[in-house]
C-alpha positions as CSV (number, residue, x, y, z in Angstrom):
1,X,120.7,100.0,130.7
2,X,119.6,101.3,134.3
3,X,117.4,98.9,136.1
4,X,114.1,99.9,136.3
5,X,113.8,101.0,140.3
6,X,116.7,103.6,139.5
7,X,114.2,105.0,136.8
8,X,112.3,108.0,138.0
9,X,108.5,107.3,137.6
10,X,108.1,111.3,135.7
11,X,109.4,109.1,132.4
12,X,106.1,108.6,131.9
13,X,104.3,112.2,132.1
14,X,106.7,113.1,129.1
15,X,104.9,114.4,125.9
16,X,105.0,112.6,123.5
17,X,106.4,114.9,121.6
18,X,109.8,114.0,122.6
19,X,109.6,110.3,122.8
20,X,111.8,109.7,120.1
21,X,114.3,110.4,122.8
22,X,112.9,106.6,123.8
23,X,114.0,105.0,121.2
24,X,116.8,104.1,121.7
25,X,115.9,101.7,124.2
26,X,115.4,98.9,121.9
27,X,118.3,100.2,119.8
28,X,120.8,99.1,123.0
29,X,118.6,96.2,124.2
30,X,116.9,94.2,122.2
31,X,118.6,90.8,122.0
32,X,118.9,87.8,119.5
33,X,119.2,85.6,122.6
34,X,115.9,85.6,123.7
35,X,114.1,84.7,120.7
36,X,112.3,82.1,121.7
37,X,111.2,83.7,125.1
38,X,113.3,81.5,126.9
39,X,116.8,82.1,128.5
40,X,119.0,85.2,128.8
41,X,119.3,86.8,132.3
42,X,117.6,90.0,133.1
43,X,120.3,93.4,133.1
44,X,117.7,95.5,135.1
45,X,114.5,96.6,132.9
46,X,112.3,95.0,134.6
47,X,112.4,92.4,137.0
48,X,110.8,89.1,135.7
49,X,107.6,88.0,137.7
50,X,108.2,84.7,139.1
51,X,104.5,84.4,139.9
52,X,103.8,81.8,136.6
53,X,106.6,79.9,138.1
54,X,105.2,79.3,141.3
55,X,102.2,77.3,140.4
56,X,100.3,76.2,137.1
57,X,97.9,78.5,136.0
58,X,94.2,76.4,136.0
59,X,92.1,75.4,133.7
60,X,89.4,77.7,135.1
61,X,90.2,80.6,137.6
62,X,87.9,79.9,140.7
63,X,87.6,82.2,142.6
64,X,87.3,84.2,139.0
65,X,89.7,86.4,138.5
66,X,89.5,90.3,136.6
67,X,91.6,91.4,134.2
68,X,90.8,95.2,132.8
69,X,91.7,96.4,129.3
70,X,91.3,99.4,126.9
71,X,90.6,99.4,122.9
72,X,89.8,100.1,119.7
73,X,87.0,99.5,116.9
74,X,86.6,99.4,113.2
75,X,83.6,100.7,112.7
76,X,81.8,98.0,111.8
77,X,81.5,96.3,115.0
78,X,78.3,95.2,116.1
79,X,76.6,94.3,119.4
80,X,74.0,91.3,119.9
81,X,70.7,92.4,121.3
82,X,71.7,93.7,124.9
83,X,74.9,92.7,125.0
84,X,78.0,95.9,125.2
85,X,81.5,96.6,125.5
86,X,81.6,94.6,128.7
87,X,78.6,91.8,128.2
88,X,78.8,90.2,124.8
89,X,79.9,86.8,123.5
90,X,83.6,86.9,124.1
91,X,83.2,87.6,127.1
92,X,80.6,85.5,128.0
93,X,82.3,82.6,127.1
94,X,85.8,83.9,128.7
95,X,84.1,84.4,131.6
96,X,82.2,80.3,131.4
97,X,85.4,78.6,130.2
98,X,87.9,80.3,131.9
99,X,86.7,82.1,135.5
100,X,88.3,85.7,134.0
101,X,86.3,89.2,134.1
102,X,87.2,91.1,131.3
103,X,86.6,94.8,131.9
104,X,86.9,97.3,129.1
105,X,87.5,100.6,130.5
106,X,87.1,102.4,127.1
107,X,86.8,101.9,123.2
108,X,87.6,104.4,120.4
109,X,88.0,104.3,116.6
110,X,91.1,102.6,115.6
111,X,92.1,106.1,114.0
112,X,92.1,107.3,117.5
113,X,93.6,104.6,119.6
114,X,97.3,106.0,119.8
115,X,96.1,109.3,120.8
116,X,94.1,108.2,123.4
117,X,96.4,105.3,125.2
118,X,99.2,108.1,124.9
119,X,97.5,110.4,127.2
120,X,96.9,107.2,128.9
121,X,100.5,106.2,129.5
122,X,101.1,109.8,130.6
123,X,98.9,109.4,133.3
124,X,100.1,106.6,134.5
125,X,96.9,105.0,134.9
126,X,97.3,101.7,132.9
127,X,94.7,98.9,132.7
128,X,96.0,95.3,133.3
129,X,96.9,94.2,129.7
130,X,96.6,96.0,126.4
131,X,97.8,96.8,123.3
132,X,100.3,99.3,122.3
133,X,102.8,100.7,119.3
134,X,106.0,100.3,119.3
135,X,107.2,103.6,121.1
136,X,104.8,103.2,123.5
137,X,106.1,99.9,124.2
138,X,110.2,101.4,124.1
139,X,108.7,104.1,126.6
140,X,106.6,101.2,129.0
141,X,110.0,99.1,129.1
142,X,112.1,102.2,129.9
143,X,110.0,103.0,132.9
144,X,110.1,99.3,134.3
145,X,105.7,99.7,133.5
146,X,105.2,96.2,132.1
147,X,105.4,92.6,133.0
148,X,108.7,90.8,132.1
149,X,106.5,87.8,130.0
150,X,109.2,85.6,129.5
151,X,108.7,82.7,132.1
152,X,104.7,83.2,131.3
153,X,105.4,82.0,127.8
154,X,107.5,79.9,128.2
155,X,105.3,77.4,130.6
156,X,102.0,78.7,129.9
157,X,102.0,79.5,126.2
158,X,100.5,76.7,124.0
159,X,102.4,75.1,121.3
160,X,99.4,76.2,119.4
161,X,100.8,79.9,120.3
162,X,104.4,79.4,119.9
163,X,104.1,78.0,115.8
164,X,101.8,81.0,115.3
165,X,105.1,83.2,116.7
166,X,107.4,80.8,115.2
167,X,106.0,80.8,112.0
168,X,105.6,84.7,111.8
169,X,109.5,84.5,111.8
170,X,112.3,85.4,114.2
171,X,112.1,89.0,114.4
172,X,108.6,90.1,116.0
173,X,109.4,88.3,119.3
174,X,113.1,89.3,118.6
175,X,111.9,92.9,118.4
176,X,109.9,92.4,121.6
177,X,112.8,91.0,124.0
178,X,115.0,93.2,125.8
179,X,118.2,92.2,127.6
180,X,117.1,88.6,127.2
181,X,113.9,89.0,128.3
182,X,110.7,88.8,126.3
183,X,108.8,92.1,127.3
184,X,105.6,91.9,125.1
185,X,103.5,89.6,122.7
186,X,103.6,90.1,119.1
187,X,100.4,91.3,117.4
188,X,101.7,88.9,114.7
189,X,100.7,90.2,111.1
190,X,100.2,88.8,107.4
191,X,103.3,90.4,105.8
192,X,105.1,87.1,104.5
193,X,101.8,86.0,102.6
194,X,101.5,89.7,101.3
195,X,104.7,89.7,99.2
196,X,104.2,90.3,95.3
197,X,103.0,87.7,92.7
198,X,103.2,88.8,89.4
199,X,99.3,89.0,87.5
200,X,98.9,89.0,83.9
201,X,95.7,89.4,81.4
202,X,95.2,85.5,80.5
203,X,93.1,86.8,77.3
204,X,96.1,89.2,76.0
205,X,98.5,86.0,76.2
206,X,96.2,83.9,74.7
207,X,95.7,85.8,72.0
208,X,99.6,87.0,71.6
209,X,100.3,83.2,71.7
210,X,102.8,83.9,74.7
211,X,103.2,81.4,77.9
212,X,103.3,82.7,80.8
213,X,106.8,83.9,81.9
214,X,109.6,82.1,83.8
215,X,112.0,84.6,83.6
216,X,112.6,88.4,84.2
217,X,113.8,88.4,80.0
218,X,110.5,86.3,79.7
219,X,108.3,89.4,81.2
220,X,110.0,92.0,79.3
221,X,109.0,90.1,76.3
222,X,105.5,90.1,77.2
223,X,106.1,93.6,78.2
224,X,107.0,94.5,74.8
225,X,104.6,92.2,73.1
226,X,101.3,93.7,75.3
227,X,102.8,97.3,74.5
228,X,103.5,97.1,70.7
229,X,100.9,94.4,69.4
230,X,97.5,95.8,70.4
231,X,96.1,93.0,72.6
232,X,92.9,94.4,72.9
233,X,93.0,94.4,68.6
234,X,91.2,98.4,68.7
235,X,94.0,99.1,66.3
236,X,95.3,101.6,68.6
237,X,98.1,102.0,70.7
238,X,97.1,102.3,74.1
239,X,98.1,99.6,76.1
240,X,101.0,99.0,78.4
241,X,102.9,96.3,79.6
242,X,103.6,96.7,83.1
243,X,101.5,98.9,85.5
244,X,102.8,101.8,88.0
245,X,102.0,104.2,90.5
246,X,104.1,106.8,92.0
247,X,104.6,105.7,95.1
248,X,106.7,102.8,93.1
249,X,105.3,100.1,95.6
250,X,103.9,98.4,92.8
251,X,107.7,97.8,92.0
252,X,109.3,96.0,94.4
253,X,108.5,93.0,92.9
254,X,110.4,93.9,89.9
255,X,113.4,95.4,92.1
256,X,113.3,92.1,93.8
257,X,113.2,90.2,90.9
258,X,116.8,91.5,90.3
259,X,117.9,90.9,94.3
260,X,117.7,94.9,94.7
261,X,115.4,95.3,97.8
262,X,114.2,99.7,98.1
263,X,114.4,100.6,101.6
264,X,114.8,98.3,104.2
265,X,118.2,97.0,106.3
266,X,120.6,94.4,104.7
267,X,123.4,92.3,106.6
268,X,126.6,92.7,104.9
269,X,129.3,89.8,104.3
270,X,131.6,91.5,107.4
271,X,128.0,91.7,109.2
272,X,127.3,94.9,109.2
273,X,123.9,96.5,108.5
274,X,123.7,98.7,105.3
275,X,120.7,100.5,104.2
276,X,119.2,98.4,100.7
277,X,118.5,101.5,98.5
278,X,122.0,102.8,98.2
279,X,123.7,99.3,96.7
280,X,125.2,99.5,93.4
281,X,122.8,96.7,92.3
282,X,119.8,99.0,91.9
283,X,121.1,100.6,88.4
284,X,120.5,97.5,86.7
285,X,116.5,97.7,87.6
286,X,117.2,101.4,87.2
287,X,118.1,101.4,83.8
288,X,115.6,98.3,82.4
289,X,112.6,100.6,83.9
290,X,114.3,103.9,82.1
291,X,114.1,101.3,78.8
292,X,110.7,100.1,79.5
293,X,109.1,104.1,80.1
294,X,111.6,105.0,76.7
295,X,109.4,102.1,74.6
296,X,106.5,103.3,76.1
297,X,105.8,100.4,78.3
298,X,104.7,102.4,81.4
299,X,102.6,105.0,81.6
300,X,103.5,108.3,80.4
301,X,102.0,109.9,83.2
302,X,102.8,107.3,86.4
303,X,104.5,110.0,88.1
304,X,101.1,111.8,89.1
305,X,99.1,109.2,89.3
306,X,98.6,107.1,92.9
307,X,97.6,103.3,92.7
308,X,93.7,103.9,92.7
309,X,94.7,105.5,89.5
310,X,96.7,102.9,87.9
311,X,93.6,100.7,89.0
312,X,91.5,102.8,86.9
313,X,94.1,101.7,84.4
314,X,93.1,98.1,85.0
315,X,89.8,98.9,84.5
316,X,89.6,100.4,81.9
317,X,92.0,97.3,79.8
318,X,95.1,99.5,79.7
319,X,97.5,97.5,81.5
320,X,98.7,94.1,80.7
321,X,100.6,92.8,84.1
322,X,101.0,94.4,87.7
323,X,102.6,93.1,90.8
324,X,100.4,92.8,93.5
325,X,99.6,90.9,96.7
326,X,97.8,86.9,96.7
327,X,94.6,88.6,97.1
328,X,94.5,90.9,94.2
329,X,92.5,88.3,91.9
330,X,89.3,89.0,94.6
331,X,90.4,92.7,95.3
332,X,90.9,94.5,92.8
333,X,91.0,92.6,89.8
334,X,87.6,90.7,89.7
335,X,85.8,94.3,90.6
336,X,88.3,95.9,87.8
337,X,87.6,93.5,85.5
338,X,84.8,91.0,85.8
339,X,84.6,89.0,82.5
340,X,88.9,89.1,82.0
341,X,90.4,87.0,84.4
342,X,94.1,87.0,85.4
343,X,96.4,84.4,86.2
344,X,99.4,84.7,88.8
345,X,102.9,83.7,88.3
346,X,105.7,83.3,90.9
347,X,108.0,87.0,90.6
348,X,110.2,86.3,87.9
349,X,114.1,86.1,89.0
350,X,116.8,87.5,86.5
351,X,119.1,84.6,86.9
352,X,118.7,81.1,88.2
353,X,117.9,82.2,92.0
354,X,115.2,82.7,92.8
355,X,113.2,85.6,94.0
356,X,113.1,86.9,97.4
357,X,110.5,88.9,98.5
358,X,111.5,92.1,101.2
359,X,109.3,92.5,104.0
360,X,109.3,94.5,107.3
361,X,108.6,93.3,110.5
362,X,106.0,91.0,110.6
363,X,103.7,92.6,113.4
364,X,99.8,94.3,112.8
365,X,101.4,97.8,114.3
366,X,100.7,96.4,117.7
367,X,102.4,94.5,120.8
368,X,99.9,92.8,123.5
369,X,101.9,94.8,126.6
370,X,101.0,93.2,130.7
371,X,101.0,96.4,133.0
372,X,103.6,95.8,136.0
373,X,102.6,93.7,139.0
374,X,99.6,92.3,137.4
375,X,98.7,89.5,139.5
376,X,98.0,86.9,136.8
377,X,100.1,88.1,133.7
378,X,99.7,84.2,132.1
379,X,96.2,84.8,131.4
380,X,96.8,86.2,128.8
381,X,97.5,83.5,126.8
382,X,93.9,81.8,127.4
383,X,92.6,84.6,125.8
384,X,95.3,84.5,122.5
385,X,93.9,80.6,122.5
386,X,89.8,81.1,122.4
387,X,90.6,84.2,119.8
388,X,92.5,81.3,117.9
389,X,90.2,78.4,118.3
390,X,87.1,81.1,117.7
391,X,88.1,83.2,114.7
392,X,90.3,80.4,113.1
393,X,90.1,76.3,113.7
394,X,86.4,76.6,115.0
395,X,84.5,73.9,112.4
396,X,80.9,74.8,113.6
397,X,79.2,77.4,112.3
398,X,77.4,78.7,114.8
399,X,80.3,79.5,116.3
400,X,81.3,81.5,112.9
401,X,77.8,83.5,113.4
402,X,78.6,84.2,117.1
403,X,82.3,85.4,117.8
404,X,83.5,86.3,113.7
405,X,80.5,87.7,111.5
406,X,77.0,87.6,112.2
407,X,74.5,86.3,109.6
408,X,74.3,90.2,108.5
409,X,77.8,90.9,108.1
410,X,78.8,92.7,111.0
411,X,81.9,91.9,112.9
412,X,81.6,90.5,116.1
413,X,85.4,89.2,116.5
414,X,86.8,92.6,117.2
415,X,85.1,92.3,120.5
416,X,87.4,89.8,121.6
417,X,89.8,91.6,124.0
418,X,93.4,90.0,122.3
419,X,94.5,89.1,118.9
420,X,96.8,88.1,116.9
421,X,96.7,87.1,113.0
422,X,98.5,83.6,111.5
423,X,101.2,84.4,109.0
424,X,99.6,82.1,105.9
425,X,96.1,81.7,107.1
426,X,95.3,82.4,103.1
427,X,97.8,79.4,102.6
428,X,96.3,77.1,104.9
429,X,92.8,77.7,103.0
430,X,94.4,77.0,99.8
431,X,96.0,73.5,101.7
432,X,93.0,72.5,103.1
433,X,91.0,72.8,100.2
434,X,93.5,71.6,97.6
435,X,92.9,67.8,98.0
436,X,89.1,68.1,98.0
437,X,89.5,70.0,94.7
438,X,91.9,67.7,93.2
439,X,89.7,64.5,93.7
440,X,86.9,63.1,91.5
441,X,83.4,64.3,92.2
442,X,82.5,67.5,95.1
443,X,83.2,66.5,98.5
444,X,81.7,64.5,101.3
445,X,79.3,66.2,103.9
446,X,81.9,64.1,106.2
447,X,84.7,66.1,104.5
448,X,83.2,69.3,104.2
449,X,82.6,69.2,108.1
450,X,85.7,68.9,108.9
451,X,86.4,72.6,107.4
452,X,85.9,75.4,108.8
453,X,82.9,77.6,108.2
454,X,84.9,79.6,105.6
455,X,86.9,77.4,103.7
456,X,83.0,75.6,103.0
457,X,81.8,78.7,101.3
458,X,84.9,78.9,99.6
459,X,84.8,75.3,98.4
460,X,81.7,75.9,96.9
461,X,82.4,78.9,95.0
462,X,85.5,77.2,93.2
463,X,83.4,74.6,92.7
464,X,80.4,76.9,91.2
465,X,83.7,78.2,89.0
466,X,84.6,75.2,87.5
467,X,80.8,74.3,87.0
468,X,80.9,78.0,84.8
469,X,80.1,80.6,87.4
470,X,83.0,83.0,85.9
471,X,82.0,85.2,88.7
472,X,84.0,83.1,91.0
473,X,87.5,83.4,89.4
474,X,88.8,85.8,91.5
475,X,88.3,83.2,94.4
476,X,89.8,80.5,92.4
477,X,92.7,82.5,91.4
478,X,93.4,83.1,95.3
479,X,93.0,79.9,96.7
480,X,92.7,77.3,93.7
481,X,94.6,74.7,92.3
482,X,96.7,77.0,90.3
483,X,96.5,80.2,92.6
484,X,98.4,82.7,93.3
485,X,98.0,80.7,97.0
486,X,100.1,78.4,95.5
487,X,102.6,80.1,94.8
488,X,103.1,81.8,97.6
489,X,103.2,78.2,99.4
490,X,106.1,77.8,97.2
491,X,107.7,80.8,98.0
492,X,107.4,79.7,102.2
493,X,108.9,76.3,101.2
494,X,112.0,77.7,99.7
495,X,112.3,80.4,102.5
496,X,111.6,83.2,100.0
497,X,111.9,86.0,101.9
498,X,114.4,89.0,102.6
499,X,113.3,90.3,106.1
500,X,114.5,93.7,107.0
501,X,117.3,93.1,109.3
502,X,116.7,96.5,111.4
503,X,113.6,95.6,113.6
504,X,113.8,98.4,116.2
505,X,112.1,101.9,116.8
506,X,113.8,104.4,115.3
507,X,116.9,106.1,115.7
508,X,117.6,109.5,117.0
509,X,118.3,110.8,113.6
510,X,115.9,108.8,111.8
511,X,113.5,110.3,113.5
512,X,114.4,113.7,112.0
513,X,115.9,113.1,109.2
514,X,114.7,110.0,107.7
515,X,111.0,111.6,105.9
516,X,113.4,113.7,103.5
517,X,116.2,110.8,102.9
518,X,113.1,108.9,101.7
519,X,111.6,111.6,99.9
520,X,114.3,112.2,98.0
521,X,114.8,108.7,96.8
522,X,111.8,108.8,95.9
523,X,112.4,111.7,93.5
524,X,115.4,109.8,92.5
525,X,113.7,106.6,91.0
526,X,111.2,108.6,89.3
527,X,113.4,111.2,87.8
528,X,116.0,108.2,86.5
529,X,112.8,106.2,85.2
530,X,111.6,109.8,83.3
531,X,115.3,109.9,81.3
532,X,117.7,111.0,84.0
533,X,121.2,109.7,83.4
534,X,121.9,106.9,85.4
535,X,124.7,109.1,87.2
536,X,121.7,110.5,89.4
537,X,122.0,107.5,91.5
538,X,125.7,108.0,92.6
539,X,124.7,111.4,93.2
540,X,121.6,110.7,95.1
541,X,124.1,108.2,97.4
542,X,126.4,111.0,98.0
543,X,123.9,113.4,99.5
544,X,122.3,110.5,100.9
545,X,125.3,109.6,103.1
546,X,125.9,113.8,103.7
547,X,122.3,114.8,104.8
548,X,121.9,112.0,107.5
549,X,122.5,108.5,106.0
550,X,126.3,108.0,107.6
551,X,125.0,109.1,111.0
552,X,122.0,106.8,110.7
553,X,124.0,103.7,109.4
554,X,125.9,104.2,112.3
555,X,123.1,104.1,114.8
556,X,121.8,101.4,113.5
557,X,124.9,99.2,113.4
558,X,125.7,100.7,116.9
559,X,122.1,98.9,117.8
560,X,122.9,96.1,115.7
561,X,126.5,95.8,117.5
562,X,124.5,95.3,120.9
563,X,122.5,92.3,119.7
């Protein structure tokens, strides 16, 4: 890679209609070696900023120091009483604790965020620290735009920062190093807690007389049994066992459950990279799900129907089991069905290994990018460690009420100017409250204070379950005793998880070529669910190598080689 004074400065007036030429810029330089944001010498992309080395950053910035920004709302922010973009409690308190001026030059809705920071970037007029996708951050590094961070984090990031990037996994500050050098901050995201959990009816298996499965023959069984021996005794036959949508993500649970992972990057025994979807392995899932749709276990009609319509499904006591996310039980499931709870069971595994669950990278969309030559590019990190203390640890509730949501349910935490999410934060509300709902007797005020403002309201409502409030099962389900919480704490101690192994932008001919590989993959599952011969998958590989696949396989090993 050129070093970033030979770059011409016009990179960044392209349209962004050809910044897919960009990236490949992360395809040559992203690097294993700088993982932890520490180490690796720098080939030229940006020169690091030695200014974090030269003294410690204070406590408080005196004289105060300003730092400008752009962003983005949800539309449910809200305001206090005279406060603004500029004025308001973040920024108040930023401003008390820590001597920084935050100055927001603009806010749109979130839907129009990229649009907006690209014409931004175009003209070159960039605010000190803000955040961007990842093209935008392949095109910011190409033009030597943004702060090399690595020194910054490594003496001025808290160890309160570094487990919240350690335990989002390697690849998000992998993805956001080049040549060695960490570039950006992870947005970190909530993918690992989001993997599938397997939810069943709890009144069809009590009344079958089944236990709950253990293994993948286990939930075909039930399959069968919810299909063929009318759970919900109206004497007809209109239930299934297993719910789908055609976008088949409500599959990948299953496909895992067999070690066949649908669409994402897998290292090979002689260390390559090859592409999930087009292993031999997937016929076996293949063929069960061609058996289950023959024996009328899925819906007859999945293939036109999206997932708000399998919901309806739900709803409407159709469906037996579905793979979803931890949080189903409170959304959909206790809205689908109020008075027929569900209970979650670890993914089944069709031999004695157990399941693991495929995820992308681990990032919400976003890196936190530091513009070139900012003069104090560690201050960041006091903002990532109020958002933490505020929106997560904070005990009091008043805090709660005045940086997360007020007392009427708007969101005030979006107006804090950096973010980034923990990995398990649903986890650590089912640890924390596990002991308290394991002993004798409700907690201690003493113990109670020592959560934080919403692990006390969910405390109580568990508790309000247990005392007969069946309107709180969905929360008990999420982050009880036996929860589907639990589970997924199981699924993080055994390192259950199959990360996509390709972490970059996309290749050159991904970007053209990659919408019709996938839609034609997707046509492939469906039609080979529907009755196709099983043949239709070795044929769907062989087109799939001819119509782009080899030439993106070898792009992506070519980026993989330069790790």
């Amino acid at each position: 890679m050129r070093k970033a004074g030979s770059l011409t400065k016009k990179i960044v007036f392209m349209t962004f209609a050809s910044v897919v030429l960009l990236s490949t810029v992360l395809a040559g330089c992203t690097s294993n070696s700088g993982n932890n944001g520490s180490g690796g010498s720098s080939n030229g992309t940006s020169s690091p900023s030695n200014r974090a080395d030269e003294e410690k950053a204070p406590d408080r910035y005196d004289p105060p120091i300003e730092l400008t920004t752009v962003t983005f709302d949800y539309g449910t922010d809200k305001f206090g009483e005279g406060d603004d973009l500029n004025n308001n409690a973040w920024t108040r308190e930023i401003m008390d604790r820590y001597g920084i001026a935050i100055n927001t030059l603009w806010s749109v809705p979130g839907a129009q965020y990229e649009q907006k920071s690209n014409l931004m970037i175009a003209s070159n007029d960039l605010p000190d620290f803000f955040a961007v996708k990842p093209l935008q951050f392949a095109q910011l590094a190409k033009a030597g735009l943004i702060e090399d961070m690595t020194d910054a984090y490594s003496k001025h990031a808290s160890e309160g920062i570094k487990k919240v990037m350690t335990e989002s996994g390697e690849e998000p500050l992998q993805s956001a190093t080049i040549d060695g050098r960490l570039m950006a901050i992870p947005w970190t995201g909530t993918v690992r807690e989001s993997v599938p959990v397997l939810w069943i009816r709890e009144d069809w298996l009590n009344k079958l007389g089944l236990q709950k499965p253990k293994t993948m023959d286990d939930l075909l069984a039930i399959s069968k049994a919810f299909t063929e021996e009318d759970p919900d005794g109206n004497g007809e036959d209109d239930t299934f066992g297993l719910a789908v949508a055609k976008d088949l993500a409500s599959l990948i649970g299953f496909f895992n459950g067999h070690h066949v992972y649908r669409g994402i990057w897998l290292k090979q025994e002689d260390g390559t990279l090859a592409y999930s979807s087009i292993q031999p392995e997937m016929k076996a899932p293949l063929q069960k799900l061609q058996d289950m749709y023959k024996e009328k276990q899925l819906d007859r009609e999945f293939g036109v129907k999206d997932l708000g319509k399998a919901f309806e499904m739900v709803g409407e006591g159709k469906i037996g089991m579905l793979y979803g996310s931890m949080g189903y039980s409170t959304f959909p499931l206790v809205n689908l069905t109020p008075d027929q709870e569900w209970t979650p069971v670890a993914a089944p595994s069709v031999d004695d290994k157990p399941t693991k669950f495929q995820h992308g990278l681990n990032i919400a969309n976003y890196y936190w990018v530091v513009k070139k030559g900012t003069k104090h590019p560690e201050a960041i990190f006091k903002l990532i460690e109020l958002w933490l203390e505020k929106f997560y640890y904070s005990t009091v509730d008043e805090d709660y009420n005045q940086f997360v949501v007020d007392q009427d349910g708007a969101t005030i935490w979006n107006n804090a100017p950096v973010k980034v999410y923990l990995s398990y934060n649903n986890v650590n509300l089912h640890r924390h409250l596990l002991p308290l709902l394991k002993k004798d007797g409700e907690a201690t005020e003493q113990e109670l204070a020592q959560l934080t403002p919403t692990e006390r309201v969910w405390y109580r409502s568990m508790i309000d379950y247990k005392n007969g409030d069946m309107k709180q099962w969905g929360r008990d389900r999420k982050a009880g005793i036996n929860s589907s919480s639990a589970i997924v704490d199981e699924y993080i101690d055994n390192n259950q998880f199959m990360p996509d192994q390709f972490i970059s932008t996309p290749t050159p001919a991904m970007a053209k070529k990659w919408a019709n590989l996938l839609k034609m993959e997707d046509e492939m599952i469906t039609n080979i669910i529907l009755g196709e011969p099983i043949s239709q998958f070795d044929r769907f590989v062989s087109d799939w190598k001819k119509l782009g696949g080899d030439e993106i396989t070898k792009e992506v090993n070519e980026w993989h080689d330069n790790q």
